[in-house]
C-alpha positions as CSV (number, residue, x, y, z in Angstrom):
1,X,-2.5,-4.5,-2.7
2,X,-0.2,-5.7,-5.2
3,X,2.7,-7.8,-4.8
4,X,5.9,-6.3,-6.8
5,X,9.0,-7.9,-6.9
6,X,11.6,-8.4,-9.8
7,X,14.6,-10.7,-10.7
8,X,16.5,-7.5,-11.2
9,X,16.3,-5.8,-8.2
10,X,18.3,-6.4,-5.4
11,X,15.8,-7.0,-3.0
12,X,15.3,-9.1,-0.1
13,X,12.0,-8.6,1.1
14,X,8.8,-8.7,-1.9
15,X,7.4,-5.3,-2.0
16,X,3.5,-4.9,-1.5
17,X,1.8,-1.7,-3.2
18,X,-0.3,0.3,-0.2
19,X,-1.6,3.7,0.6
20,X,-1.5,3.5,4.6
21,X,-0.6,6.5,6.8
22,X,2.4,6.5,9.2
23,X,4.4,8.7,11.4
24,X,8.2,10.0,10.0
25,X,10.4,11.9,12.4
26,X,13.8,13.2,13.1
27,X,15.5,15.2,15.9
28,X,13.8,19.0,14.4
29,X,10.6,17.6,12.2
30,X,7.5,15.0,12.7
31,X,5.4,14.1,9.3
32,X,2.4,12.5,9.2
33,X,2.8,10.4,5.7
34,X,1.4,8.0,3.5
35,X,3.2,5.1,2.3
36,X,3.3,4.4,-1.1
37,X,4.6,0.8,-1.3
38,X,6.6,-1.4,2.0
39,X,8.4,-4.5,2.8
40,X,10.1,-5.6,5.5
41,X,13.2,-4.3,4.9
42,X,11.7,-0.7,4.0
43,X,9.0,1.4,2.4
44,X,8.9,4.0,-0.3
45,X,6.5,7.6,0.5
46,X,6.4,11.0,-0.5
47,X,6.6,14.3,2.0
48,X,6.4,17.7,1.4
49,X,9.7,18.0,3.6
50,X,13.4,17.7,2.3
51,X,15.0,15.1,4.6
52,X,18.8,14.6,3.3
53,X,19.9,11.3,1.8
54,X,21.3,9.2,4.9
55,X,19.0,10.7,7.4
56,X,18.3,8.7,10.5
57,X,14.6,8.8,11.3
58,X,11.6,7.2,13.4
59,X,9.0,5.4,11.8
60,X,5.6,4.7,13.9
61,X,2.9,3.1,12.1
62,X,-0.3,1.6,14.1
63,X,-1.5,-2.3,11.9
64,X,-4.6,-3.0,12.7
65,X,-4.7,-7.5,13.1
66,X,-6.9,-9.8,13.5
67,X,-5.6,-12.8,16.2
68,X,-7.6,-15.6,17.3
69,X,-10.5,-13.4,16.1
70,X,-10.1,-10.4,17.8
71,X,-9.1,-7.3,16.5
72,X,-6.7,-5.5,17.8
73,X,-4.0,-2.6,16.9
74,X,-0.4,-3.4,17.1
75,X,2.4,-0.2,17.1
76,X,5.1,-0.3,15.3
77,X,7.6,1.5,16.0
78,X,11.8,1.5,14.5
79,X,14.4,3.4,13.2
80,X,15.7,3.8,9.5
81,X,17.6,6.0,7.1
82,X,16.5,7.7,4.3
83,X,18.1,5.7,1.6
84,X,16.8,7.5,-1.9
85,X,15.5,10.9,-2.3
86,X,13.9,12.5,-5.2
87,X,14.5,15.2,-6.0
88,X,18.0,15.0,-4.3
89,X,18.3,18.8,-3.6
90,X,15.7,20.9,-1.7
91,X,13.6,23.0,-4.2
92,X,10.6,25.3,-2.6
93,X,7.0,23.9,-3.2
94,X,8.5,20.2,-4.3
95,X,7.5,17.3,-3.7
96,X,9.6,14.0,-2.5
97,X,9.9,10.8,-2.9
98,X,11.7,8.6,-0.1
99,X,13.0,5.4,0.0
100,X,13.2,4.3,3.7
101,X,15.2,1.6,4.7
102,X,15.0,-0.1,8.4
103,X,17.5,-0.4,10.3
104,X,16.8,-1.9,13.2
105,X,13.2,-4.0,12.6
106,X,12.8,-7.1,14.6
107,X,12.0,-10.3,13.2
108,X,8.6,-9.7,15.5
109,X,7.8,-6.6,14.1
110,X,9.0,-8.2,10.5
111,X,6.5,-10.8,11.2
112,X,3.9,-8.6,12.1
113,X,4.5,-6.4,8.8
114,X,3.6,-9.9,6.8
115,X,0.5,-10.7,8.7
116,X,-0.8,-7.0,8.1
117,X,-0.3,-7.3,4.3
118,X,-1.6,-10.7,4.4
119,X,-4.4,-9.6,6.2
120,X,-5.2,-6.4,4.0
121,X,-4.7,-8.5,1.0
122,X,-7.2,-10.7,1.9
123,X,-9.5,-8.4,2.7
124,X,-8.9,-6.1,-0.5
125,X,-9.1,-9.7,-2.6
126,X,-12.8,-10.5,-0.9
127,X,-13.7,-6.7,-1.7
128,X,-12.7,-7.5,-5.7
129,X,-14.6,-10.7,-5.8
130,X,-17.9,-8.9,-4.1
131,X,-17.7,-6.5,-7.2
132,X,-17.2,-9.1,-9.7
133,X,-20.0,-10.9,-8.5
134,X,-22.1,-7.5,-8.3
135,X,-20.6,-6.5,-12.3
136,X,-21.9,-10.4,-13.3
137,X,-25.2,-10.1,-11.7
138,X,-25.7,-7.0,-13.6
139,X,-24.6,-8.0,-16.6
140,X,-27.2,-11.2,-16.5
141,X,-29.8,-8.5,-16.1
142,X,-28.8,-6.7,-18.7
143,X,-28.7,-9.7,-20.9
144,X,-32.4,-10.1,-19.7
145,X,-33.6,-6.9,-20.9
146,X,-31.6,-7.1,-23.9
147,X,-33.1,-10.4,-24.7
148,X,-36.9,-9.0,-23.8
149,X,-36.1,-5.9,-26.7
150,X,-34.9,-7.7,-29.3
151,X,-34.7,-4.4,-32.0
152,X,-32.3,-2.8,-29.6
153,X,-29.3,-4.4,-31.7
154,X,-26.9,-1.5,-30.3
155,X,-27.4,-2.8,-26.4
156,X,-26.2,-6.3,-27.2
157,X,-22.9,-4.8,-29.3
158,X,-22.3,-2.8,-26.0
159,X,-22.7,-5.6,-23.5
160,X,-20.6,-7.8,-26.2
């Protein structure tokens, strides 16, 4: 998950790259989505549904946390508007993207936000070093083999 946040935006919340499903719905429609990126003030996604720019919807989203050890799944649950839309007019077969601002997030559901991405961060960032340790290890035993055939000059251009 990748941390993206820029001088030039006018932002108050850092926004954290993630593909995690959640629930969007309004008073006629209920989508099953996948966020793209989120922060605690909103989240970006795409729907195969036109929802009009200013469109007050319900967000649910189950985080699964670990606390004192345990894990356990905390709901989520707020309203928002739809703040951006693209395309801005409904087209058949398209594609959206959505910016979804909160309107109404607690600063204990805020909190709970952080600790998920902190969480999933953590996790992802012991995932990457597991495969850099696995990608080293194997490169050492190439380096082996290279060095036990000595006329295969290509192999050691390749590993270099």
């Amino acid at each position: 998950m990748k941390q993206t946040f820029s001088g030039s935006e006018k932002r108050f919340y850092p926004r954290f790259k993630l593909e995690y499903p959640f629930e969007i719905s309004g008073s006629d429609f209920k989508i099953i989505s996948q966020i793209k990126d989120i922060s605690c003030g909103g989240m970006f996604c795409q729907t195969n549904k036109f929802i009009p720019l200013y469109t007050r919807v319900n967000i649910r989203m189950h985080l699964p946390l670990v606390i004192n050890k345990k894990r356990i799944e905390r709901k989520l649950s707020c309203q928002a508007e739809i703040s951006r839309i693209d395309p801005p007019v409904q087209e058949p077969e398209k594609k959206y993207n959505l910016g979804i601002r909160f309107s109404d997030v607690s600063e204990e559901d805020k909190a709970l936000i952080l600790k998920f991405l902190k969480q999933r961060n953590l996790s992802e960032a012991k995932e990457l070093k597991a495969m850099f340790h696995n990608l080293k290890k194997m490169v050492d035993e190439l380096m082996i083999l290279e060095e036990a055939h000595p006329t295969s000059e290509n192999f050691l251009k390749v590993l270099n």
